[in-house]
PyMOL Python script that loads the backbone (N, CA, C, O; Angstrom):
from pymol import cmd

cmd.read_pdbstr("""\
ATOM      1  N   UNK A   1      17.992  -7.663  40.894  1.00  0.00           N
ATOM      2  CA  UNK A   1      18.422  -6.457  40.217  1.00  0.00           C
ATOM      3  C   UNK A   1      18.110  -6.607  38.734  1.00  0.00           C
ATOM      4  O   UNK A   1      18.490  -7.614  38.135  1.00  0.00           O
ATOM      5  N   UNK A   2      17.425  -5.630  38.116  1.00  0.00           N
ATOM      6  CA  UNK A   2      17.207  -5.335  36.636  1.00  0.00           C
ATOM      7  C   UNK A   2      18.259  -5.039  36.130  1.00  0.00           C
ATOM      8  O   UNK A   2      18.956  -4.142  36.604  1.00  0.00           O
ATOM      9  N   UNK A   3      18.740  -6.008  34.623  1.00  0.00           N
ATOM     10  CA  UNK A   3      20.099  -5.322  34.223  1.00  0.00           C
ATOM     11  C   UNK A   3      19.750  -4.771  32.797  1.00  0.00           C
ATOM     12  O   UNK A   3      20.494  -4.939  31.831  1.00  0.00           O
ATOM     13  N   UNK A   4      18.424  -4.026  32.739  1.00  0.00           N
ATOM     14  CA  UNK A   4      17.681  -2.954  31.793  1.00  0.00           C
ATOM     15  C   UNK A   4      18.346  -1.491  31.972  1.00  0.00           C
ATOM     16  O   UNK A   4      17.937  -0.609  32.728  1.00  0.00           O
ATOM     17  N   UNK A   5      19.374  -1.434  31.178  1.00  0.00           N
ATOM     18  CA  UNK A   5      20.216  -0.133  30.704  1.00  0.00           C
ATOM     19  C   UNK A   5      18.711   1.329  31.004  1.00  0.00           C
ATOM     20  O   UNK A   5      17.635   1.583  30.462  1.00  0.00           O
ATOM     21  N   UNK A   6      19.474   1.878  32.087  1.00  0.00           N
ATOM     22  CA  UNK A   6      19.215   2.968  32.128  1.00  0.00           C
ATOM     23  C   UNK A   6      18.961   3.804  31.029  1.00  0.00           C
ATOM     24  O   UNK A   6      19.798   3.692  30.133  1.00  0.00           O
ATOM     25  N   UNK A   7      17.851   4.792  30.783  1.00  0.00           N
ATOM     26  CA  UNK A   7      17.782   5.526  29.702  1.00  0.00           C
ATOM     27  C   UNK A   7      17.114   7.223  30.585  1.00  0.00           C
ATOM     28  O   UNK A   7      16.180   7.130  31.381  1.00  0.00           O
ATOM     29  N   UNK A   8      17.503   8.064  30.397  1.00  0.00           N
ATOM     30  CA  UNK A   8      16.905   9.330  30.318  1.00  0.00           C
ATOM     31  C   UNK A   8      15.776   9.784  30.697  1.00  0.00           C
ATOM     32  O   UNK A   8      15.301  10.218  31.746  1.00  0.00           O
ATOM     33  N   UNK A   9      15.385   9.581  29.506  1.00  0.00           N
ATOM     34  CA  UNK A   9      13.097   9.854  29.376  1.00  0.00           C
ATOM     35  C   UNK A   9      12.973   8.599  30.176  1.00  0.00           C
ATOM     36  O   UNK A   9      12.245   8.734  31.160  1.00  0.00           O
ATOM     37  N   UNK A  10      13.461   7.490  30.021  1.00  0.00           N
ATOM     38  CA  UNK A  10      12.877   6.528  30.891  1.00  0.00           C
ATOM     39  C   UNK A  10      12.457   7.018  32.268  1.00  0.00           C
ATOM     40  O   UNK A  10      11.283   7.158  32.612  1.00  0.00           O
ATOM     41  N   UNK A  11      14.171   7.417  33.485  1.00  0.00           N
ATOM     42  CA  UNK A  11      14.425   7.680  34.527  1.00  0.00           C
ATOM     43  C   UNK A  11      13.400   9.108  34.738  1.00  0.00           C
ATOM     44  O   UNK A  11      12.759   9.231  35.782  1.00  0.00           O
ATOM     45  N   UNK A  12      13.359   9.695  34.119  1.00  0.00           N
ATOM     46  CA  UNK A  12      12.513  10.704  33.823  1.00  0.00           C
ATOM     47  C   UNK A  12      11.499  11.117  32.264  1.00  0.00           C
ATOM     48  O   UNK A  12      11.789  11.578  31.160  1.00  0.00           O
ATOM     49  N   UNK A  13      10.365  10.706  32.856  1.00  0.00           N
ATOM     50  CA  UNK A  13       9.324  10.008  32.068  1.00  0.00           C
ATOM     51  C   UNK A  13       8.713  11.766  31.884  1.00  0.00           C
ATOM     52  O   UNK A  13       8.540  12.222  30.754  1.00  0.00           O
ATOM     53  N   UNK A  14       8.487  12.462  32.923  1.00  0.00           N
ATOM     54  CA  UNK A  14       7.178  13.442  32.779  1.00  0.00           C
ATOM     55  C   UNK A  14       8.760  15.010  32.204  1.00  0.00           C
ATOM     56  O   UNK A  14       8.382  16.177  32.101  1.00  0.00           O
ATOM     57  N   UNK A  15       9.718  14.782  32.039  1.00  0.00           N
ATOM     58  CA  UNK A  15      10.557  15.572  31.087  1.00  0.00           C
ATOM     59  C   UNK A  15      11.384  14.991  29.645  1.00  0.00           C
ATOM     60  O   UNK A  15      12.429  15.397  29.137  1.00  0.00           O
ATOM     61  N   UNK A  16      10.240  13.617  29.129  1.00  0.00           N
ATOM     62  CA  UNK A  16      11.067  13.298  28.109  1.00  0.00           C
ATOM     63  C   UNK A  16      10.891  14.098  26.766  1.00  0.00           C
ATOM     64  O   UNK A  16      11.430  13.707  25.731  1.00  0.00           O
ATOM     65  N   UNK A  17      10.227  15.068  26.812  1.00  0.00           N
ATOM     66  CA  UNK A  17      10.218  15.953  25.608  1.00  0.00           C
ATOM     67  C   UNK A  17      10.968  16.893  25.595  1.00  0.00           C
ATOM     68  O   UNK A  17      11.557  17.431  24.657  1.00  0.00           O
ATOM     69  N   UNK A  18      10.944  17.245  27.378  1.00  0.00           N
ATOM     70  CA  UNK A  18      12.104  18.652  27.267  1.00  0.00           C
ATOM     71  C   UNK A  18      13.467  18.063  27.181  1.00  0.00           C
ATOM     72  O   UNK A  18      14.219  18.836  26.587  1.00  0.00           O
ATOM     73  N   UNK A  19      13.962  17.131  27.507  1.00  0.00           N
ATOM     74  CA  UNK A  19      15.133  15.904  27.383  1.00  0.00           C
ATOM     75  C   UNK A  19      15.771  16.304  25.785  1.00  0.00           C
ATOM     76  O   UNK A  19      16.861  16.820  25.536  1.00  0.00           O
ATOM     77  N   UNK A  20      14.387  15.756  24.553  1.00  0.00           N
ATOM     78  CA  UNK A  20      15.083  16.278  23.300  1.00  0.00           C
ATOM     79  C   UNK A  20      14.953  17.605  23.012  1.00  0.00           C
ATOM     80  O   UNK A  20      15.460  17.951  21.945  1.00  0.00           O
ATOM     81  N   UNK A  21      14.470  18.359  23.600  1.00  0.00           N
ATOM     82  CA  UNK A  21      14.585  19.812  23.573  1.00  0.00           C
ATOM     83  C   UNK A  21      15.962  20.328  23.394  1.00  0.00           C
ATOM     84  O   UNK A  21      16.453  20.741  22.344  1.00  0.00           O
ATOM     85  N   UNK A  22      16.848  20.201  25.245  1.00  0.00           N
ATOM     86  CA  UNK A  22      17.466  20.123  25.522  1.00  0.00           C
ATOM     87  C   UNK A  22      19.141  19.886  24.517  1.00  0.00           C
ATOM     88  O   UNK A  22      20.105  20.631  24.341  1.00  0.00           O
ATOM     89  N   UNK A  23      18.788  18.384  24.020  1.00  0.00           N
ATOM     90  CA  UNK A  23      19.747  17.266  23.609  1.00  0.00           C
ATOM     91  C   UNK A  23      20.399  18.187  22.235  1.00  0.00           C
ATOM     92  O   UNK A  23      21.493  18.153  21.672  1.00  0.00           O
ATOM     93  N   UNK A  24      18.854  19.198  21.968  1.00  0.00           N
ATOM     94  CA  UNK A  24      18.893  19.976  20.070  1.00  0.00           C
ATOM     95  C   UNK A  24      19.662  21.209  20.692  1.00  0.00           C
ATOM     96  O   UNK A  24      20.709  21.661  20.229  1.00  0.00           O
ATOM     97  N   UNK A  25      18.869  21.786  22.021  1.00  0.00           N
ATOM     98  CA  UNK A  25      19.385  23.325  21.993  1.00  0.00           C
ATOM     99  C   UNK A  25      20.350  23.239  22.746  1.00  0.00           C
ATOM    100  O   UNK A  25      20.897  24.239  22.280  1.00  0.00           O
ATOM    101  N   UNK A  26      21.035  22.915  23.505  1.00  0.00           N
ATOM    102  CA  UNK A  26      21.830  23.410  24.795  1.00  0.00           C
ATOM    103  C   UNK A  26      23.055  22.119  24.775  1.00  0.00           C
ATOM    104  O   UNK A  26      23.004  21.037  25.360  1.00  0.00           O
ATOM    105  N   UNK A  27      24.269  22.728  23.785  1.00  0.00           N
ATOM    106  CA  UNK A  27      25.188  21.970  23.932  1.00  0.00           C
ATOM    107  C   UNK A  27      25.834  21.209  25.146  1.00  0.00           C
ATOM    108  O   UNK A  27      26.186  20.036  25.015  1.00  0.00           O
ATOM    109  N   UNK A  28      25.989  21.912  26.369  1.00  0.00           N
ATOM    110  CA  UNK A  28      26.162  21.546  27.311  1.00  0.00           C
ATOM    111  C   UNK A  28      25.553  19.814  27.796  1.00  0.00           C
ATOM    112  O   UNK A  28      26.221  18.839  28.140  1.00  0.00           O
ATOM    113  N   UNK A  29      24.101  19.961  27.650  1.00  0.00           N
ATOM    114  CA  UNK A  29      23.238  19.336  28.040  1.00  0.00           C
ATOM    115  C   UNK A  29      23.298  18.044  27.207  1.00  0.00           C
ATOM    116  O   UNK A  29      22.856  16.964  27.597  1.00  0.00           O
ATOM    117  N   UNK A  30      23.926  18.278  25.944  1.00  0.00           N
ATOM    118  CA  UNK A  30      24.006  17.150  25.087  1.00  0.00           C
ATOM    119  C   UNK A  30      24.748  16.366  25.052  1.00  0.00           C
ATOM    120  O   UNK A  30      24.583  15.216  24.645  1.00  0.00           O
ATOM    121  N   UNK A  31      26.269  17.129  25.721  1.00  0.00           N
ATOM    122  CA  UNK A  31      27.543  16.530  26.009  1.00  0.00           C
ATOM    123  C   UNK A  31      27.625  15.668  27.292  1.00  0.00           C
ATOM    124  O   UNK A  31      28.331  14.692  27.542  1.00  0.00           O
ATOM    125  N   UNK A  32      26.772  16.262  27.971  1.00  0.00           N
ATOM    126  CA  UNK A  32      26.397  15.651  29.219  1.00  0.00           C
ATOM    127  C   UNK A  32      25.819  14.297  28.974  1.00  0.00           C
ATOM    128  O   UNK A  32      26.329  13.185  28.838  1.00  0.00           O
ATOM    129  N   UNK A  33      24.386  14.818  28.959  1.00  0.00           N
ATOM    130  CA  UNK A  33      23.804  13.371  27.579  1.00  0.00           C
ATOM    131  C   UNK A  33      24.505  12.486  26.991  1.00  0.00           C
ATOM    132  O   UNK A  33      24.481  11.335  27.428  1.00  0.00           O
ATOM    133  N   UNK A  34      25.182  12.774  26.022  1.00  0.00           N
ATOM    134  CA  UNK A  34      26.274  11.685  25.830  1.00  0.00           C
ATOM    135  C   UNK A  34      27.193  10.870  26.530  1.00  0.00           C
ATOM    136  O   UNK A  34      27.400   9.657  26.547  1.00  0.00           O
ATOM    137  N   UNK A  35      27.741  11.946  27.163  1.00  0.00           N
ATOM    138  CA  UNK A  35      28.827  11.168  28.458  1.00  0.00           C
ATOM    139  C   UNK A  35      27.653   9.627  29.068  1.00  0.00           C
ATOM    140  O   UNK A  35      27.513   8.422  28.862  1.00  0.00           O
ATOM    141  N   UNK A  36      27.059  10.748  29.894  1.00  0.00           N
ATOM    142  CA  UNK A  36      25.740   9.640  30.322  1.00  0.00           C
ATOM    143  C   UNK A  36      25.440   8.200  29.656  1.00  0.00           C
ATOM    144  O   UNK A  36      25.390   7.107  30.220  1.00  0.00           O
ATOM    145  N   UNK A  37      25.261   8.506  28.339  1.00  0.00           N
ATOM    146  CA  UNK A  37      24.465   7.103  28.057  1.00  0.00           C
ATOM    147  C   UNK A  37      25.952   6.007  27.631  1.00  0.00           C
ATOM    148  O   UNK A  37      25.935   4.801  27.385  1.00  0.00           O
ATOM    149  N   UNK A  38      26.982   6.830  27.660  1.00  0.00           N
ATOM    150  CA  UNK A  38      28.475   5.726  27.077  1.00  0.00           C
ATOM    151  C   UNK A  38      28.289   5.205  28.184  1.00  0.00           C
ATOM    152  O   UNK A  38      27.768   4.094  28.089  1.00  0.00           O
ATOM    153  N   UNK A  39      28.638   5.769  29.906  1.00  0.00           N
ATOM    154  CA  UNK A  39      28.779   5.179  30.959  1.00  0.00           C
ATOM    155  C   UNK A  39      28.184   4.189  31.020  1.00  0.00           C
ATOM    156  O   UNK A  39      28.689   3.096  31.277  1.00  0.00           O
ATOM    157  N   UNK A  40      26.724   4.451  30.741  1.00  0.00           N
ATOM    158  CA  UNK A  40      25.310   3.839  31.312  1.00  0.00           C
ATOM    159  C   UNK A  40      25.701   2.623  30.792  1.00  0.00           C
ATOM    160  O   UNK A  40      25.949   1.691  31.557  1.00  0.00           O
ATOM    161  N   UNK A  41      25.829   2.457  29.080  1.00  0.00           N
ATOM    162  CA  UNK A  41      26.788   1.210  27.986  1.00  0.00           C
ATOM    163  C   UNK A  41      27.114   0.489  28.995  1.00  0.00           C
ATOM    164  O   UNK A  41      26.473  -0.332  29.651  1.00  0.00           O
ATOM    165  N   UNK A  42      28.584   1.017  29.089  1.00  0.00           N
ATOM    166  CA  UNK A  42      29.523   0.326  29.919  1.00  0.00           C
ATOM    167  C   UNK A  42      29.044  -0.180  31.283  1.00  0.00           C
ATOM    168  O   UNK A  42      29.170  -1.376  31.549  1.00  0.00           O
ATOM    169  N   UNK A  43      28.464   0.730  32.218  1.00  0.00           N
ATOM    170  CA  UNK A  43      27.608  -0.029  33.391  1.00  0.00           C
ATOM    171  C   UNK A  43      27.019  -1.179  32.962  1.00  0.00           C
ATOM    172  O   UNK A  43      27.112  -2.119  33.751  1.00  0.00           O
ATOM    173  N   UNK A  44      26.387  -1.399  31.848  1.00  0.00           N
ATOM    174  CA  UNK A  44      25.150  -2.182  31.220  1.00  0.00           C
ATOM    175  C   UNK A  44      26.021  -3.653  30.650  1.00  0.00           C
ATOM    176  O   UNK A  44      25.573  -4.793  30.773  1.00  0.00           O
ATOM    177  N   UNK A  45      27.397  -3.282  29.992  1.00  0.00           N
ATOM    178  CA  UNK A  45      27.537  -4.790  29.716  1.00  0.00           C
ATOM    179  C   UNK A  45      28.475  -5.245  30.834  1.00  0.00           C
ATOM    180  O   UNK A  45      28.683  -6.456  30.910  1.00  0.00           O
ATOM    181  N   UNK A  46      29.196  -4.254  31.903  1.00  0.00           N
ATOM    182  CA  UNK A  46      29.529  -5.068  32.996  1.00  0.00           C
ATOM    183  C   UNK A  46      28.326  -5.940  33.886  1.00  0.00           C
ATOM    184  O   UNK A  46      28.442  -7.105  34.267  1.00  0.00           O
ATOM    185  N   UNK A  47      27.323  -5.174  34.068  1.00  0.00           N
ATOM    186  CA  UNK A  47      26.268  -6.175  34.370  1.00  0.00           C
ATOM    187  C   UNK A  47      25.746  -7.225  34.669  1.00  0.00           C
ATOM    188  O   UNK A  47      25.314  -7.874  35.623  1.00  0.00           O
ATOM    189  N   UNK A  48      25.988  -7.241  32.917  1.00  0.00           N
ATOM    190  CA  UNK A  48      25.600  -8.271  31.802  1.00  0.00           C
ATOM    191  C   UNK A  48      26.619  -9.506  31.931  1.00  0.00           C
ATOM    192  O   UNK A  48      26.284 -10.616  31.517  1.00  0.00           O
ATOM    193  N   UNK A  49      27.410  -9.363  32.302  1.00  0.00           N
ATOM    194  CA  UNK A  49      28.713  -9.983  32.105  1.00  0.00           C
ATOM    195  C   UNK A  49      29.576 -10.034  30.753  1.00  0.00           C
ATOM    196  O   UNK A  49      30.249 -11.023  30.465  1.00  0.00           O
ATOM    197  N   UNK A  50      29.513  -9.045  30.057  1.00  0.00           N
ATOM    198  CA  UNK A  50      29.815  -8.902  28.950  1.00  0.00           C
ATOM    199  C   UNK A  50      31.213  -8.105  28.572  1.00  0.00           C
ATOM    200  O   UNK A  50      31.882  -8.211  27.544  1.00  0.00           O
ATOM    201  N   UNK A  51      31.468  -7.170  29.876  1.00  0.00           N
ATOM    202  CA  UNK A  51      32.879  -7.110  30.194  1.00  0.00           C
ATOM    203  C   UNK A  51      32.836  -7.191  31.534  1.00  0.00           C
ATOM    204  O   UNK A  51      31.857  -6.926  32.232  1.00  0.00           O
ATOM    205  N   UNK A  52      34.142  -7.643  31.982  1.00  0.00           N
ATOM    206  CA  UNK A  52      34.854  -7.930  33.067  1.00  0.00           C
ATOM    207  C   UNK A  52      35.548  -6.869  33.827  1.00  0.00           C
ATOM    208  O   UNK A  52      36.587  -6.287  33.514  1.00  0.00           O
ATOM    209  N   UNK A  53      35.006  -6.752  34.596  1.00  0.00           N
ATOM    210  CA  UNK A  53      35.926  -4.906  35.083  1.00  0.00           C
ATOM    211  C   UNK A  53      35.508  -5.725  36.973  1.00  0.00           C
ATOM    212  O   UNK A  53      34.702  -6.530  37.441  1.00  0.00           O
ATOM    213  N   UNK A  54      36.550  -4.941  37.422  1.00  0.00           N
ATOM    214  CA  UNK A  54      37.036  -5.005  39.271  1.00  0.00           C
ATOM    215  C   UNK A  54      35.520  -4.191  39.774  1.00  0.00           C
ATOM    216  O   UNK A  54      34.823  -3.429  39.105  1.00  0.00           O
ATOM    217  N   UNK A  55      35.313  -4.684  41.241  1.00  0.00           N
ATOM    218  CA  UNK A  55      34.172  -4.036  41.778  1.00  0.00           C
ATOM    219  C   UNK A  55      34.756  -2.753  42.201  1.00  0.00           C
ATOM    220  O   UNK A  55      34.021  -2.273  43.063  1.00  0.00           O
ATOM    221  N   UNK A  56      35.706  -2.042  41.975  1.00  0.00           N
ATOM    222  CA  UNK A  56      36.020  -0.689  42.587  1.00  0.00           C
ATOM    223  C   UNK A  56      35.909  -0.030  41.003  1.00  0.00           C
ATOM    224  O   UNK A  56      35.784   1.184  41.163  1.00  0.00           O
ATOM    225  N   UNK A  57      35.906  -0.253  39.999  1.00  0.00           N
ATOM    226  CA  UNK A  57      36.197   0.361  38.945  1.00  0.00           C
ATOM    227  C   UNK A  57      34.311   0.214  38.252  1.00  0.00           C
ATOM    228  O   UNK A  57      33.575   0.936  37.580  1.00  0.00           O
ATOM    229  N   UNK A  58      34.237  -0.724  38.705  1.00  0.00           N
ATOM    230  CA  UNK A  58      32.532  -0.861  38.550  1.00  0.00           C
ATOM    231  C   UNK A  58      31.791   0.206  39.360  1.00  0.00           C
ATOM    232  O   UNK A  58      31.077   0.964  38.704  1.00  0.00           O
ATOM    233  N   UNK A  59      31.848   0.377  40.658  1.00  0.00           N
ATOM    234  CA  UNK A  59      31.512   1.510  41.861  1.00  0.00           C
ATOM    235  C   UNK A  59      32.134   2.590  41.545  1.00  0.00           C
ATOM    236  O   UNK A  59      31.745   3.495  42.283  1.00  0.00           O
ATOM    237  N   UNK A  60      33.335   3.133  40.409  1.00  0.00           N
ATOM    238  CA  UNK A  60      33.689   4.592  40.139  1.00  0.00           C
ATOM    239  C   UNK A  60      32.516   4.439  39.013  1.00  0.00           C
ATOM    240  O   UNK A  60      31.510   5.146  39.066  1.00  0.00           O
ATOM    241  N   UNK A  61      32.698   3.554  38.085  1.00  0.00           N
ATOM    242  CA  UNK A  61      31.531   3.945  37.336  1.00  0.00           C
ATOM    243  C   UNK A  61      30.261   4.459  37.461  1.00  0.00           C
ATOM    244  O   UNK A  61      29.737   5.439  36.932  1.00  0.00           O
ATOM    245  N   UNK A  62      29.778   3.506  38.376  1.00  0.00           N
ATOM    246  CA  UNK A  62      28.303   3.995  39.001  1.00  0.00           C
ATOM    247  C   UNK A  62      28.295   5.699  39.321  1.00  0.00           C
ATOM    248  O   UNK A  62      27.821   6.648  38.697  1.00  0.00           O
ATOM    249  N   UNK A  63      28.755   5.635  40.096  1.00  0.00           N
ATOM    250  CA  UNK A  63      28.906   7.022  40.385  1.00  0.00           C
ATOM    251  C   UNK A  63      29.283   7.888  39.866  1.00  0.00           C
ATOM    252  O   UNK A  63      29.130   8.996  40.378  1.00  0.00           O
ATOM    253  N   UNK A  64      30.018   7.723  38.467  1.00  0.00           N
ATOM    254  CA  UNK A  64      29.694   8.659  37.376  1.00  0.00           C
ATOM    255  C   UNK A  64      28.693   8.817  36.574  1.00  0.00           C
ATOM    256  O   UNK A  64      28.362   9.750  35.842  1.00  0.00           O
ATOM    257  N   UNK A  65      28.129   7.527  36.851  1.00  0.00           N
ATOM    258  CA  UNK A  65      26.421   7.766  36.184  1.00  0.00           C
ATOM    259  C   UNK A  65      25.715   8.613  37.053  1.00  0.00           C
ATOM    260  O   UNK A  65      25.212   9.618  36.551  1.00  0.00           O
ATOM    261  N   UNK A  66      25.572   8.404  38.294  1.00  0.00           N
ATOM    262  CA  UNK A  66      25.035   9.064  39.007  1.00  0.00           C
ATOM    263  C   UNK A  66      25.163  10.535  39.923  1.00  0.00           C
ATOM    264  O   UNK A  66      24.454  11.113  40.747  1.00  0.00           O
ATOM    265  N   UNK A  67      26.570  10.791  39.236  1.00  0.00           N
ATOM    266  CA  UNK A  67      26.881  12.280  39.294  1.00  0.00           C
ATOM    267  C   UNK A  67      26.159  13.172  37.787  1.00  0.00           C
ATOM    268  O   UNK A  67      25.488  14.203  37.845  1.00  0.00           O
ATOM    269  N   UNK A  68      26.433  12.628  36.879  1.00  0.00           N
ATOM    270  CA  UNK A  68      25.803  12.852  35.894  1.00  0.00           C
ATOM    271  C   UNK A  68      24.414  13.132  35.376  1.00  0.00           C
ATOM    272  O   UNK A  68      23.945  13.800  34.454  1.00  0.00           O
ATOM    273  N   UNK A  69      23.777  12.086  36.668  1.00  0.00           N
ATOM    274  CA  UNK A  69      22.280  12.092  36.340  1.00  0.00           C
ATOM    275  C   UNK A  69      21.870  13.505  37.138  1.00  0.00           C
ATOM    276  O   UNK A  69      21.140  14.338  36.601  1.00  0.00           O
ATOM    277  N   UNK A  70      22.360  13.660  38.333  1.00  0.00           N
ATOM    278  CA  UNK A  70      22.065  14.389  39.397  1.00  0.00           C
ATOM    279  C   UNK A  70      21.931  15.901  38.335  1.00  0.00           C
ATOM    280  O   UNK A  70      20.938  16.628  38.334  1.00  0.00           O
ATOM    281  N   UNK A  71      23.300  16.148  37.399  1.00  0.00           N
ATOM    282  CA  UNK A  71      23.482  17.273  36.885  1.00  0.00           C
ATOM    283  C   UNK A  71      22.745  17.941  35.873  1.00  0.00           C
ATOM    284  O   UNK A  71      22.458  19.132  35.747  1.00  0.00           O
ATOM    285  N   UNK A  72      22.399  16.576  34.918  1.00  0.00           N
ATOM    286  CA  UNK A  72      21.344  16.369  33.881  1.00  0.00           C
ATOM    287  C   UNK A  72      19.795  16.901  34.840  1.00  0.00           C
ATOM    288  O   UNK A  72      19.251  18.003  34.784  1.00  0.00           O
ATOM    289  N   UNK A  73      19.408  15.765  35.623  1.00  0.00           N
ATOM    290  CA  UNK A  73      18.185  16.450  36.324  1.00  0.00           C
ATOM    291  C   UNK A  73      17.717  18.360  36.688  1.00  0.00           C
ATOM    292  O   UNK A  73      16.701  19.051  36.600  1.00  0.00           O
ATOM    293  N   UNK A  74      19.461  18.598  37.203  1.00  0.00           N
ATOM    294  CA  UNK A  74      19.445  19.972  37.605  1.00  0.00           C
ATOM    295  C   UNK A  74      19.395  20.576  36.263  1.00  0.00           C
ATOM    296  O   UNK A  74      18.659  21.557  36.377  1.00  0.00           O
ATOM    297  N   UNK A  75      19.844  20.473  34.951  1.00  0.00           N
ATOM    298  CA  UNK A  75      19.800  21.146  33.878  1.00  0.00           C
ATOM    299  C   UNK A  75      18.045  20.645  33.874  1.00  0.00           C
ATOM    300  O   UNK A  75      17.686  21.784  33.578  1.00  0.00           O
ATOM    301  N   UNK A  76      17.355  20.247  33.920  1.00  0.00           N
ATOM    302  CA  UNK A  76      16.278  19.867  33.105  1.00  0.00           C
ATOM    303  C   UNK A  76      15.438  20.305  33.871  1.00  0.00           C
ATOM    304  O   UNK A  76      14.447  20.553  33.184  1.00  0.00           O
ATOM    305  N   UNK A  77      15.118  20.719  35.633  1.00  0.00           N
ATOM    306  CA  UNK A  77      14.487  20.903  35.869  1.00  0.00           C
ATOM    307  C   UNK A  77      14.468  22.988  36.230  1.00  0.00           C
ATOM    308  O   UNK A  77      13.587  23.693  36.723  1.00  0.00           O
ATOM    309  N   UNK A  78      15.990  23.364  35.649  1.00  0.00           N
ATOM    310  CA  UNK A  78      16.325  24.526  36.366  1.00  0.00           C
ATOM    311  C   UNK A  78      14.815  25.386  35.328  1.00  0.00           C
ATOM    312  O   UNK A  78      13.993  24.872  34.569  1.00  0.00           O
ATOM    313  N   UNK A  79      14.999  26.759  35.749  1.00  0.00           N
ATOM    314  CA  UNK A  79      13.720  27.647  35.379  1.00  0.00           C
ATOM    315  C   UNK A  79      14.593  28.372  34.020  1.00  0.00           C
ATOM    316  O   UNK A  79      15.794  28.370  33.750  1.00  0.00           O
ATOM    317  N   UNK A  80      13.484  28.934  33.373  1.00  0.00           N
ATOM    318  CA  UNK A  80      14.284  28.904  32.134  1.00  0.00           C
ATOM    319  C   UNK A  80      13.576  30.629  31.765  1.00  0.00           C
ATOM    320  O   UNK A  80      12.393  30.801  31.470  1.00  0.00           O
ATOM    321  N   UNK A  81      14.528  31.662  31.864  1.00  0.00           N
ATOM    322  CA  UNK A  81      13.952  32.982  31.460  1.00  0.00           C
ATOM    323  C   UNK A  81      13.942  33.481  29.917  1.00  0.00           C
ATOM    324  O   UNK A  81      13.458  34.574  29.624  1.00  0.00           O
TER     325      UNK A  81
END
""", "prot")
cmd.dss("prot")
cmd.show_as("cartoon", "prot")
cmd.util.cbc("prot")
cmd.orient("prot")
């Protein structure tokens, strides 16, 4: 397992421009964004071993990254009139 902190444009490479588009225009999307990358933090130095957290509180985490990402994706890929 890679313990290389998740990033955004990374996970999604071919929308990292609309990503800061996004991050400038659409508060929503930014707050989201944010939430995202604290988690991602925190996923990143439990990891690491850098904090100490229970495997059930580690597995709610995850899955707030990954509810998050799911939502972020849907903002980024929705059609835009």
């Amino acid at each position: 397992m890679s313990h290389v902190p998740h990033d955004l444009a990374r996970d999604f490479p071919d929308y990292a421009e609309r990503i800061s588009e996004l991050k400038a225009s659409d508060k929503r999307f930014a707050h989201l964004a944010e939430r995202y990358h604290d988690i991602n933090r925190e996923v990143h130095r439990v990891e690491t071993s850098l904090q100490p957290m229970d495997s059930l509180a580690e597995t709610d985490l995850r899955k707030q990254r990954a509810l998050l990402k799911d939502e972020l994706y849907a903002l980024l890929t929705r059609e835009t009139t």
